[in-house]
N, C-alpha and C positions, 0 to 999 in steps of 0.2 A: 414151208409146206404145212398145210393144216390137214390131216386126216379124214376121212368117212365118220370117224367115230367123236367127233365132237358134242359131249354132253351138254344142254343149256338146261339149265335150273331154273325157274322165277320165283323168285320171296315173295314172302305174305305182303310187300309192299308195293309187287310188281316191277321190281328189279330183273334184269337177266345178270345171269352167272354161267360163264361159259368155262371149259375147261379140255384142252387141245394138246398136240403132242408138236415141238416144231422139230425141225431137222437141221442137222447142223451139217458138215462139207456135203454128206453125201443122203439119200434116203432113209440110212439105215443106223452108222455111227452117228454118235450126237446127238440122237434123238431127244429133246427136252418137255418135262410134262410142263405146260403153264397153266396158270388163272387169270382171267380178269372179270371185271364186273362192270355196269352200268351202274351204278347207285348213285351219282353223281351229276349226272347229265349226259359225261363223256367215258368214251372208256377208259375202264383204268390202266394204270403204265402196268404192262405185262412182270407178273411175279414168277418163279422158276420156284416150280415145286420139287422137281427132282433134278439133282445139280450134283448128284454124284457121278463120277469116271469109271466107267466099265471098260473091260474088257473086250478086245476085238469082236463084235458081232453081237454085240447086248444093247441094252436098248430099253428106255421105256415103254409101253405098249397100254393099251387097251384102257383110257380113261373112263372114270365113272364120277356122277356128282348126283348128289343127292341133300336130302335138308332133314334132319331129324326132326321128331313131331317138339322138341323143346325150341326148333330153328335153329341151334347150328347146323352150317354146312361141313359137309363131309366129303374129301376127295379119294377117289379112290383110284388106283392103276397098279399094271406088274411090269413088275421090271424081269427082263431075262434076252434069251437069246432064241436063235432059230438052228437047226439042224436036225 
C-alpha cells in the first residue's frame, strides 16, 4: 500500500526521489518508510528506511523529503502510534 502522503523531490539534475510508507500483514502494523529514486533510467530497488519493530499499534507515519540548499537529500517521518 502506498499512502496519500507520498513525498517526490526532483534534483538539480531532474531526477525524481520519492519516499513512501508500505504496509506489511495488515494497514496498520508493519508499516515501512522507504526510498527510491530515478537517477538511473530505472527505479531504484526499494531501500527501508525505517526497519525498526514496534510495538502492537505503532507505525511509521507521515513521510517528508526535501533537498538541502548544499543538495543533500533529507528524509524525514514519525514514528508512533494511534489512540
Amino acid at each position: 500500500m502506498i499512502t496519500p502522503q507520498n513525498p517526490i523531490e526532483i534534483d538539480s539534475n531532474g531526477y525524481p526521489h520519492i519516499l513512501y510508507v508500505r504496509s506489511g500483514s495488515n494497514a496498520f502494523y508493519g508499516r515501512r518508510v522507504t526510498y527510491r529514486n530515478r537517477t538511473s533510467g530505472s527505479w531504484s530497488s526499494a531501500l527501508t528506511l525505517d526497519d525498526s519493530v514496534y510495538n502492537s499499534g505503532r507505525a511509521g507515519w507521515h513521510p517528508g523529503l526535501f533537498f538541502k540548499p548544499n543538495g543533500d537529500l533529507v528524509a524525514i517521518f514519525q514514528t508512533g502510534g494511534w489512540n
